[in-house]
Each structure stands twice: as C-alpha cells, then as structure tokens.
N, C-alpha and C positions, 0 to 999 in steps of 0.2 A: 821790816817791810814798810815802806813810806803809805801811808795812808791811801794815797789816789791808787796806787796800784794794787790792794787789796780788793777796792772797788773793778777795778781793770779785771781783775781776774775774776770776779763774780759774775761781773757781766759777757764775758768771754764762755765759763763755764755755762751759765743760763741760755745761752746759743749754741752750745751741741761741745764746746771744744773739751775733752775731755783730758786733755793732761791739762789746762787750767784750774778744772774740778779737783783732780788730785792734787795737784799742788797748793792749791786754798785746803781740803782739807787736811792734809798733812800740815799744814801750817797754823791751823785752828785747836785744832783735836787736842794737844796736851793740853794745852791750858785748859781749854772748855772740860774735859777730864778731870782733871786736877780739883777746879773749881765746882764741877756737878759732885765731885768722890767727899767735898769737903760738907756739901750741904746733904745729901741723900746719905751718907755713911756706909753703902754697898752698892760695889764695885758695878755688880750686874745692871743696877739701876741708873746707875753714872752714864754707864754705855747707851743705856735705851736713852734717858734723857739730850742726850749728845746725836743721835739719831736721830732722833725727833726733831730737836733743834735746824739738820741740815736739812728736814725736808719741809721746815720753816721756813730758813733761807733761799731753798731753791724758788720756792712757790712766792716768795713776798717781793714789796715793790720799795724797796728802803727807800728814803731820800740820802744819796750821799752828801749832799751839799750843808749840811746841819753840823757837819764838822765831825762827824763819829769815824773812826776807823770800823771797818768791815768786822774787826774781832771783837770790836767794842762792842758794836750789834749784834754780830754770833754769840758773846758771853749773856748781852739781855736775853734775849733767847732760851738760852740755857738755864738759866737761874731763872726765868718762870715758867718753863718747864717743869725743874725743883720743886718750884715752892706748891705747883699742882699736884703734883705727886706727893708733898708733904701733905696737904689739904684734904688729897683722899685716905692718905692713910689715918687720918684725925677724925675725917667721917667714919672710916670701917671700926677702929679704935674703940669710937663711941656710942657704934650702933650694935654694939652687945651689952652694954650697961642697960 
C-alpha cells in the first residue's frame, strides 16, 4: 500500500465510507495481530488490544505529513495498548504480595 493512500483510506473511512473501513482494516489487522500476539502472549487479548487500537484510530487526529504510514501509526497504537495491559497485569501481579 503506497503510504499516501493508507491515509486516503482513513480519512475516507472517518466520513462514513464504509468499504474504505473495511478495507484498511483488513489491511491492518494481521500485522497489528501478529505483533499484539507477540507482546501480550494470548490470543484473546491480542484481539481486544487490536480493537482498542481501531477505536483509537477512528477517534484520533494523526498528522500524516510526518512521514508515517497509516500502519506505522496503527502498529504505535497497538503496542501501547500492549504495553498498558502489560502494566496492569504488573500492578494486579503485585497487589497480592
């Protein structure tokens, strides 16, 4: 996917077009997947994180002009998503010691 056209497609989908939506996130998903399943270690939680993630997306105001692709920014997203969910489970972890 050429970069400018990820963007295209976000801001398409953030105006109502809904095969734009679908088709960014079929286009996002495995990876973000992949990359939540590698850092959270279940499966379940990969998916929420990855959720979560797109309704970061939809709601946020990226700059695309900074040079990122659209997935670049989907995958930050994801990964601290991750890493909050790693942070509560550290808290719950250590609030029975």
């Amino acid at each position: 996917m050429n970069p400018s056209d990820g963007w295209q497609l976000w801001q398409q989908a953030c105006r109502g077009d809904a095969a734009s939506a679908t088709r960014l996130v079929r286009q996002l998903t495995p990876q973000a997947l992949g990359l939540a399943l590698q850092i959270v270690r279940q499966h379940a939680d990969a998916e929420d994180m990855v959720q979560e993630a797109f309704l970061r997306l939809w709601n946020s105001d990226p700059q695309s002009d900074r040079g990122a692709t659209v997935a670049t920014y989907f995958n930050t997203i994801v990964i601290n998503r991750c890493k909050t969910l790693l942070a509560k489970r550290r808290e719950l972890a250590t609030d029975h010691e």
